[in-house]
C-alpha positions in Angstrom: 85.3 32.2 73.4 84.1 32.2 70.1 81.2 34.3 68.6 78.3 32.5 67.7 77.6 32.5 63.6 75.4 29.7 62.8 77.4 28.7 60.3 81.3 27.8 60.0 83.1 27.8 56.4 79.3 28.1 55.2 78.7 24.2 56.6 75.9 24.3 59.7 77.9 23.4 62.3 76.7 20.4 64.4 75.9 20.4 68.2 76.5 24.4 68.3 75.0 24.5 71.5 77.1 22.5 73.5 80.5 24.4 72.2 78.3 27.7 72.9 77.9 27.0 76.5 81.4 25.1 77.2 82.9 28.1 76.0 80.7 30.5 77.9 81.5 28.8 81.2 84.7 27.4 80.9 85.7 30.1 83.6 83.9 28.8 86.6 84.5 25.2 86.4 84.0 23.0 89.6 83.4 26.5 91.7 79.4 25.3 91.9 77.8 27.5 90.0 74.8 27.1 87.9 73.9 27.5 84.5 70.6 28.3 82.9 69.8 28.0 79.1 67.5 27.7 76.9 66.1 24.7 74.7 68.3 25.8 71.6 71.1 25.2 73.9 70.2 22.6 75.8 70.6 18.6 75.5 71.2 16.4 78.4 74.9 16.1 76.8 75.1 19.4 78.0 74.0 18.8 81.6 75.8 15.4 82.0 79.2 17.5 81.2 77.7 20.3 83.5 77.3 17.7 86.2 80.4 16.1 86.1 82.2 19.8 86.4 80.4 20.8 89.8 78.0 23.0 87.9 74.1 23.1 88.7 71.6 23.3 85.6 68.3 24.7 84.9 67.2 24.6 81.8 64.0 24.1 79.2 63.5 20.7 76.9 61.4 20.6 73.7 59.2 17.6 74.0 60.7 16.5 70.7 64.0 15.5 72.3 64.3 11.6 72.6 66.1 11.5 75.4 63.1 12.3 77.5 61.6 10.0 79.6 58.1 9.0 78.2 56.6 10.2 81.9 57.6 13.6 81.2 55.6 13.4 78.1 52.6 12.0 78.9 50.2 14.5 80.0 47.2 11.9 80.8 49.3 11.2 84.3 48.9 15.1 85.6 46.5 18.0 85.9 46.5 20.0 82.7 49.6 22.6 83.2 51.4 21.7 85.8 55.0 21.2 85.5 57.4 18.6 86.2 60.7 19.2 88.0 63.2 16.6 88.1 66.7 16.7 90.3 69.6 14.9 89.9 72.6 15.3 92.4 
């Protein structure tokens, strides 16, 4: 596992995240677990790979993501606060 810096030979190193969280996990591949992260480390990259290892995920999206279904960003559909849960298997 490798410590996270922010930075690698002084170059910002791209998709951070996803390395962060493989690494982190690697251990407890197709055992079922579940992983839950924050929006800094999450993409639905991320949770495909997750998936496809056996692993659950629970985790936080910033609305800025474009990978996000307009419905989930469309607040004129649903009462003011109320969250939206979606579940793939």
């Amino acid at each position: 596992m490798q410590v996270y810096t922010g930075k690698s030979d002084g170059v910002r190193e791209k998709k951070q995240g996803l390395r962060v969280v493989k690494g982190m996990v690697c251990h407890v591949y197709g055992i079922r677990r579940g992983v839950a992260a924050d929006n800094f480390f999450t993409n639905c990259e991320l949770a495909n790979f997750l998936l496809t290892q056996n692993m659950r995920v629970v985790d936080i999206l910033r609305k800025n993501k474009p990978e996000i279904p307009a419905l989930y960003l469309s607040g004129k559909q649903r009462d003011g606060h109320s969250p939206i849960f979606d579940f793939y298997q």
